[in-house]
N, C-alpha and C positions, 0 to 999 in steps of 0.2 A: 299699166292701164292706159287706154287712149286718154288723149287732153281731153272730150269731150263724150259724153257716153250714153247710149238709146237703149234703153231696154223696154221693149213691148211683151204685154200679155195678154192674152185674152182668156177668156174661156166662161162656158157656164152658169147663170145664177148660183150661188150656194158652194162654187168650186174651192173658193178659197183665198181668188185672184188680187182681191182688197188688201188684206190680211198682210198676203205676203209680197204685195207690190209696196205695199209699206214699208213693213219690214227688210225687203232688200234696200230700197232708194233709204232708209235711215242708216242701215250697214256701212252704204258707199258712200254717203252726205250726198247725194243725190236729191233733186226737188222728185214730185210725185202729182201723176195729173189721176184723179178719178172723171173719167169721159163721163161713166154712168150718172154720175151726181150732176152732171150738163145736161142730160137729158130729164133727169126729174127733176132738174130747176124751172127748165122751160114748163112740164108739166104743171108745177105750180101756178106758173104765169098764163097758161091756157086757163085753166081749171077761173083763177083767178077773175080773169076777163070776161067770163058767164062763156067761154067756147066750150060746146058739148065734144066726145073725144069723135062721136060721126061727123064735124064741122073738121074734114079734113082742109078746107083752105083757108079755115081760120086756127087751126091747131100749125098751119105754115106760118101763117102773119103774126100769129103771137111769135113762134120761134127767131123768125128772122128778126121781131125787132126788139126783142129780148134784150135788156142791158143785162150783160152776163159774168160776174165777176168771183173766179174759185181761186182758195188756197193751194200753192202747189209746196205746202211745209207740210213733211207727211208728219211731225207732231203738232202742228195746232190745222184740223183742216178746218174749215166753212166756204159758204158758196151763197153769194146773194144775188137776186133777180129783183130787176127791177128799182134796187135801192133797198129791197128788204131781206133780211136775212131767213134764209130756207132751210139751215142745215140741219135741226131737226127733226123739222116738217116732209123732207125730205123720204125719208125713211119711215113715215106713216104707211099703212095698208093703201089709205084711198090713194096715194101717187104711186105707190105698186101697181095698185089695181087700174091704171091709167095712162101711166107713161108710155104703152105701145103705140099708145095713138098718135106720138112723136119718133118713137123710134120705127115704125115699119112706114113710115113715110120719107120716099127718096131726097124730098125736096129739101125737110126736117134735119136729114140726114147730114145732107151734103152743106146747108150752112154748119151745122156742129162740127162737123172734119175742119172746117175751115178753120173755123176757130183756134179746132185742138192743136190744127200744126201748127198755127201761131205760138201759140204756147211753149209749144215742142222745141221750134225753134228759137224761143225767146230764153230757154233756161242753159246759161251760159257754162255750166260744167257740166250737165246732162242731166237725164229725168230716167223716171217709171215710167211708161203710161198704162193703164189696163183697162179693159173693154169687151168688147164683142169683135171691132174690127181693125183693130190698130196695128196687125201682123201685117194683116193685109191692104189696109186701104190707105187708115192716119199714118203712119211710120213703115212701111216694108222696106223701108233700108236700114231699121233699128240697128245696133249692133249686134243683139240676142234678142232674137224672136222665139217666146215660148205659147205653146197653149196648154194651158192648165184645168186638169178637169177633175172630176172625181163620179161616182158612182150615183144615180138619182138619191139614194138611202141616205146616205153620207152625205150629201148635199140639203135633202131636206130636214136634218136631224140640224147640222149646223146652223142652217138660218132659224130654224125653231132655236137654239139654244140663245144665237143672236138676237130675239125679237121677245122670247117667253109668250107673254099672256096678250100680247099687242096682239098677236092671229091665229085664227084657229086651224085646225088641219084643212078645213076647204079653203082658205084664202094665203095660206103656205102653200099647196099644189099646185094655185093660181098662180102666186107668186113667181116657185122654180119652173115647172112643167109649163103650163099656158103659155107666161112669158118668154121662154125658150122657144116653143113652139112659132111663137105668131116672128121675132124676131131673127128666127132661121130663113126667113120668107125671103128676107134681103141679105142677108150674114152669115155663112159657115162658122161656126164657131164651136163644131163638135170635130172637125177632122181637122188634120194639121197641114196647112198649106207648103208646097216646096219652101227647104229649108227653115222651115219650124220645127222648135222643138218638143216632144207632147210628153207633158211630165201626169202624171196620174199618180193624187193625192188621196185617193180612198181612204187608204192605210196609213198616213203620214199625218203627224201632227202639225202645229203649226211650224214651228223650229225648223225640225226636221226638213218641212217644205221650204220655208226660206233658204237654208243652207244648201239643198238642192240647187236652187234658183244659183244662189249665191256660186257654186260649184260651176254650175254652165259658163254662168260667169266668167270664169276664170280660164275656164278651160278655151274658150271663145276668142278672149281677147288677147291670150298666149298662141294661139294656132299657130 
């Protein structure tokens, strides 16, 4: 194994890319950055400030001056904004139903990447990271670049299984569909860029999918 090790993921709301970005970076004692939990922190911190999500230059100025602090222990995560802790809150419908107002904005965008490769670079054996853009944008010299997808079905059955009675079928379709939608605007995140690799987890369980990951892994860093 290299001294030092990158692995990027991206793919899809509902793919699976959390799950198993974990579950690899805990396989390898690797830290583990979730990017998407940076963007619904800020969301908080918008939401919070009374900035409506059309107050595009105030959904900037909350982001940029965000005090922004995440877990990269993929067994104990949190992430607080501000000084206050989000990590629950996080995964509410209403910062589902709102976080694009951070992510389809370049500005938004491009303090967040800063950040991440801070991060990135700060984790001295090597990291996860998983996202929308991290093959391509935060990380493209990871060591193993995957994009990880699966089928709309399988996608929205899993975050229903993950959420239960928190949403209903209209704001689960928000959720996967819309928010894929409005965030393809700035991010490919459904094709696999040169040199990525595109595993499709329709059919695969969690394990399974790990050990996939894990397998490129290997096969990657042996070449």
């Amino acid at each position: 194994m290299t001294e030092r090790l990158v692995i990027a993921i991206d793919g899809p709301s509902g793919s699976g890319k959390s799950s198993t970005a974990k579950g690899v970076a805990s396989a390898l004692g690797l830290a583990y950055l979730d990017t998407g939990a940076m963007y619904r922190a800020v969301t908080c911190a918008y939401l919070d400030a009374g900035v409506t999500p059309a107050n595009e230059a105030g959904v900037i100025d909350a982001t940029t001056s965000a005090r922004l602090e995440i877990s990269t222990d993929a067994s104990d995560q949190w992430v607080r904004v501000n000084g206050a802790d989000v990590t629950q809150r996080i995964r509410e419908p209403e910062i589902s139903a709102n976080v694009s107002a951070v992510s389809t904005v370049a500005a938004c965008r491009a303090d967040l990447v800063a950040r991440q490769r801070a991060i990135i670079d700060a984790a001295e054996v090597g990291i996860v990271a998983e996202g929308r853009d991290i093959t391509t944008v935060v990380a493209p010299d990871a060591h193993v670049r995957l994009l990880l997808t699966a089928d709309p079905e399988a996608r929205m059955a899993r975050r229903k299984a993950e959420l239960g009675e928190k949403v209903d079928d209209t704001q689960l379709a928000d959720q996967i569909l819309r928010r894929d939608s409005d965030d393809s605007k700035l991010v490919n995140f459904t094709t696999a860029a040169d040199g990525v690799t595109h595993l499709d987890s329709t059919f695969l369980d969690l394990e399974e999918t790990i050990q996939a990951v894990l397998d490129l892994v290997r096969r990657t860093i042996n070449a």
